[in-house]
N, C-alpha and C positions, 0 to 999 in steps of 0.2 A: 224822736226816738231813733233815729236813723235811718227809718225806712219809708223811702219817697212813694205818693201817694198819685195817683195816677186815675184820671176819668176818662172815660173811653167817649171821645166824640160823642156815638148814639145814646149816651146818658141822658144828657142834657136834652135831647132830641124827643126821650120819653117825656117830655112837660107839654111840649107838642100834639104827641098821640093823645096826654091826657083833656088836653082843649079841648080835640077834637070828637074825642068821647063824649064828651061834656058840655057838649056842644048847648043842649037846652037847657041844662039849670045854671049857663054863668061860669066866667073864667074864674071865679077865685072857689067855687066849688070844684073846677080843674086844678087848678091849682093845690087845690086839698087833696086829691087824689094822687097827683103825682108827689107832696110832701109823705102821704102815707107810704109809698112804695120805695123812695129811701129812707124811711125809717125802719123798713122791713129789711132793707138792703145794710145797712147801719148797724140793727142788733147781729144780723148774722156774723156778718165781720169782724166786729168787735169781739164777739165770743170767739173766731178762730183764734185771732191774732193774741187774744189772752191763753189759748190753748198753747198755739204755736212759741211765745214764751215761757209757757210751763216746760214745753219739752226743750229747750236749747234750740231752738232754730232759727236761724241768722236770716232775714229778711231783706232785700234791697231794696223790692217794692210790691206794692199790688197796683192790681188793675181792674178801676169798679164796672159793672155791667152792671146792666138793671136785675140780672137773675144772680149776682155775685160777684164777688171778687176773684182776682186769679193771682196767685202768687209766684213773684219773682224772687227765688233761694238766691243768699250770698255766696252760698260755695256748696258745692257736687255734696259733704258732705249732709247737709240738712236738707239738701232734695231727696238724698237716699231715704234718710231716715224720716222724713214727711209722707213716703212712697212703699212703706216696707213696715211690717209689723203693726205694732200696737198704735204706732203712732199714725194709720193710715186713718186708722178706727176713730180715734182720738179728733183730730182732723173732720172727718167726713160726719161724725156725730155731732160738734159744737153746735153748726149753724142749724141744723131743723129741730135739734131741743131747745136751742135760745130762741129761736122763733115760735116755736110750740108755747115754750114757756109764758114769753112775751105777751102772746094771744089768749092765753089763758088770765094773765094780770090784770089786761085790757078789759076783759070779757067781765071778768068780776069788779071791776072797779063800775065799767058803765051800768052794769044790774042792778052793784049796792048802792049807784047815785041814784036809784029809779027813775032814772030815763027809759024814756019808749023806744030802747035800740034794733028790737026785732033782729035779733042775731040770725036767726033761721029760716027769718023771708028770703025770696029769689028777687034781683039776683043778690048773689052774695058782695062781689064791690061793683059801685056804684060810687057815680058823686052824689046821688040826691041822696045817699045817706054813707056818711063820711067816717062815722064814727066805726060803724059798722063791718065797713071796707078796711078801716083800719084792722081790726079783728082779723078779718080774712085773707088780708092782703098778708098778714103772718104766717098764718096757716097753709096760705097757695103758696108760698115762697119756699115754707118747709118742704110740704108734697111734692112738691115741682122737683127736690132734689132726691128724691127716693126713684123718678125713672133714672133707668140704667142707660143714661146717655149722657156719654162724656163733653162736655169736663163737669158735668154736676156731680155730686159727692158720690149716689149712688155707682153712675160709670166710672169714677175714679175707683171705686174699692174692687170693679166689676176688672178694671184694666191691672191694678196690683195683682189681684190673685191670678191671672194669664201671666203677666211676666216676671214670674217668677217660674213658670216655666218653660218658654219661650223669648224671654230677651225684652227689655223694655222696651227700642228703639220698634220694633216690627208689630207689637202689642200696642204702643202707643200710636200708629200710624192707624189702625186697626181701629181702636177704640175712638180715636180720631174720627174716623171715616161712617161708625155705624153711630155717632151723634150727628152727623151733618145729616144722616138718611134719617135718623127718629128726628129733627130737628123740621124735614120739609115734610116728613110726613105728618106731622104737629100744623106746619102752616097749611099744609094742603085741606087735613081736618077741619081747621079754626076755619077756611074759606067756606069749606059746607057747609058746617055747620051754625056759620053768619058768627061765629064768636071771635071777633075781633084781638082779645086778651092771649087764647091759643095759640094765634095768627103771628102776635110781639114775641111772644115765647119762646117758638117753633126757630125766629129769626136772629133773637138772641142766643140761643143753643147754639146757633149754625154759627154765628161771629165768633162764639168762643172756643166751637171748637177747632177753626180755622185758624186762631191765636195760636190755641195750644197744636196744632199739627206744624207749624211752622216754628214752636219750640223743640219739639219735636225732632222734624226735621235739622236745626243749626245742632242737637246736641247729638244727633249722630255724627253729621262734619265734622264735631267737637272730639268725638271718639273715634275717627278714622283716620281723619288728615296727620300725617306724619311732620317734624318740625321742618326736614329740607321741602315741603312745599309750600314753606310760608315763612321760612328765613329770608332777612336782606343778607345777599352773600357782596352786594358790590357797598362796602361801609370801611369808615376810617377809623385808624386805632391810634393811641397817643402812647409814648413811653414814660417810665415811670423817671425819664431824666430828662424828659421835656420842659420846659420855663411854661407858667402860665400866659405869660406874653405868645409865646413861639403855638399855645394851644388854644388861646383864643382867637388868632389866625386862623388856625385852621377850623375853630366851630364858623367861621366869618363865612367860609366855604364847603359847608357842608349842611344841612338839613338834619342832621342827628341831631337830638336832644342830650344822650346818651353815649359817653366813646369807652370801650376794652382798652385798657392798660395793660400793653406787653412787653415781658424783658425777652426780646429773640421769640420764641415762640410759644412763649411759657405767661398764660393768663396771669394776671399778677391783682389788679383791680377796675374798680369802676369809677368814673366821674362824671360829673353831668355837664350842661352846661352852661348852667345857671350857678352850678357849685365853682367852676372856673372866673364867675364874672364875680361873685360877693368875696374872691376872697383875694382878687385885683384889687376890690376895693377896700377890704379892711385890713389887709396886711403887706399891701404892693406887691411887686413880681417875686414869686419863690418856684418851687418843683411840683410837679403834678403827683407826684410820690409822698409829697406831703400833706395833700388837700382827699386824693383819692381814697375810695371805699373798699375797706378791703375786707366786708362784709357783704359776700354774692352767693347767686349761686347758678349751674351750671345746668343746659339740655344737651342733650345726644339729639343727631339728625332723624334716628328713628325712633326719637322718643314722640308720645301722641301729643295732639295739640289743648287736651285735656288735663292731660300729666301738667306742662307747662303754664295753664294757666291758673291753676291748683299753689303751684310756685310763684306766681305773680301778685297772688290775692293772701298767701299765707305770709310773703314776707313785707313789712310793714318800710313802705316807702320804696318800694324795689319796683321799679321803672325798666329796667331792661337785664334779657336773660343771653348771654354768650350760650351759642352752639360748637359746642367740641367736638373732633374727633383726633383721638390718640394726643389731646392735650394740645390740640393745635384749634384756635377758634376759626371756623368754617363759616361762620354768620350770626347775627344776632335777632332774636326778636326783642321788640319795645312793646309797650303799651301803646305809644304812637303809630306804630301800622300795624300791630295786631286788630283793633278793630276793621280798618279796610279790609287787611287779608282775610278776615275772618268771615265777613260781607260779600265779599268778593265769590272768597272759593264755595258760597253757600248759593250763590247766584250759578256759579260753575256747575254745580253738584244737581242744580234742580235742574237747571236745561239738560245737563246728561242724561238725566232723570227722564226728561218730556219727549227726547227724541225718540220718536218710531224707528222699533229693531227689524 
């Protein structure tokens, strides 16, 4: 469906903890434990991701953790609207009613099989009774997301209502920050209190909320950086009375993917350099003015690095954006070093960040 699916390392790692839990009744009663924890992982996502298609939200990927998924928006607009209004509610409600629901299905199918499942003995999961764990492993999964520590549903609904009147970027740092604290205070807990499951928990909070502070953190970059700190201003341009012969020379010598087409100083088109080589070969040497796109479009130096990549993502096949000023192109960014620069100056931003004032 278009949207790539992603497991976090310490996923797999939970089949691990569950051996080791499991350690007396037998690996594949381990193994039962850890199959019931994603399938609690499993229903809740599936109910977002059917939500998140009811409301129009563009997905690029998720990313599973044993307490949930974390979703990667296609573009600034379905992040807003996944993060704002109804559709926060919408969102942060799916996964603990479909798991609720779930647990209840379960619950009543294993009573009306009249098996001996003791829903209500201690403890609640267990491998020496699987069935059961199943049941609860739905239910802690729900509960788990009702504390108010982010990025579980609860802290998300708890960091929407702050930043809408405070600014998302400083809210979301925020709500970032008091998940990592509810997260060790959770392991610290599970350590006393010898409950191990606490302990996973406490430690998955802290992973995810360290994800999301570090998304965080690149989309404020995303809304400060201006386009002249991440424009290539040293880049070659081709005219629109160049020979493809005379322009494939010059990609021979250069690193662009992407060249600006100018008459004097007057933006005119784009062409690639791929679209110079297939059409050497299907139609032999002609003009660059013939081959060229003259379907683009334009960033200003002080436009944000937001704005433009808004631009990159709305127009379909558009690889590189010319930076104007007074009609005169000053530099370009591509899709080709927008990622480094974008990496880069997020690297730049956090040591600024780290050094003692």
């Amino acid at each position: 469906m278009g949207v790539e699916l992603r497991v976090h390392a310490f996923f797999p790692l939970m089949a691990v903890v569950c051996l080791v839990l499991s350690a007396a009744d037998g690996v594949m009663r381990g193994l039962g434990l850890f199959l019931a924890l994603t399938l609690a992982v499993l229903v809740r996502e599936t109910a977002r991701l059917l939500v998140a298609a009811w409301m129009g939200l563009q997905l690029r990927a998720i990313l599973l953790l044993p307490i949930g998924g974390l979703f990667a928006y296609a573009n600034p607009e379905s992040q807003e609207n996944a993060n704002q209004g109804s559709g926060q509610f919408a969102l942060a409600l799916a996964g603990p009613l479909a798991n609720i629901a779930t647990a209840l299905i379960l619950a009543g199918t294993f009573l009306g099989a009249g098996g001996n499942v003791r829903l209500l003995d201690h403890p609640f999961i267990t491998s020496a009774w699987l069935l059961r764990s199943m049941v609860w492993m739905q239910i802690g999964l729900a509960l788990l997301h009702l504390v108010p520590a982010y990025p579980l549903d609860c802290g998300r609904l708890l960091r929407g209502s702050f930043a809408r009147r405070h600014g998302i970027s400083p809210t979301g740092r925020a709500a970032a920050g008091l998940g990592q604290v509810l997260a060790l205070s959770a392991m610290i807990g599970g350590w006393l209190l010898h409950d191990p499951l606490l302990v996973v928990a406490g430690f998955f909070i802290m992973i995810g909320a360290q994800i999301e502070d570090q998304g965080v953190f690149f989309q404020t970059v995303v809304d400060t950086v201006r386009m002249r700190e991440v424009m290539l201003t040293d880049f070659a341009t081709l005219s629109p009375s160049d020979t493809l012969a005379d322009a494939l020379v010059r990609c021979v010598h250069s690193l662009q993917e992407d060249f600006p087409v100018v008459r004097g100083l007057q933006l005119v088109g784009i062409i690639s350099r791929q679209r110079i080589v297939d059409a050497l070969r299907n139609d032999g040497n002609g003009y660059v003015q013939s081959v060229m796109s003259r379907a683009f479009q334009v960033a200003r130096p002080e436009d944000t690095l937001g704005a433009t990549i808004r631009r990159l993502t709305a127009g379909r096949g558009l690889a590189l954006i010319p930076v104007t000023d007074s009609g005169r192109v000053v530099g370009i960014v591509s899709v080709q070093n927008l990622m480094s620069s974008m990496s880069l100056l997020a690297e730049q931003r956090r040591l600024e960040r780290e050094e003692p004032h």
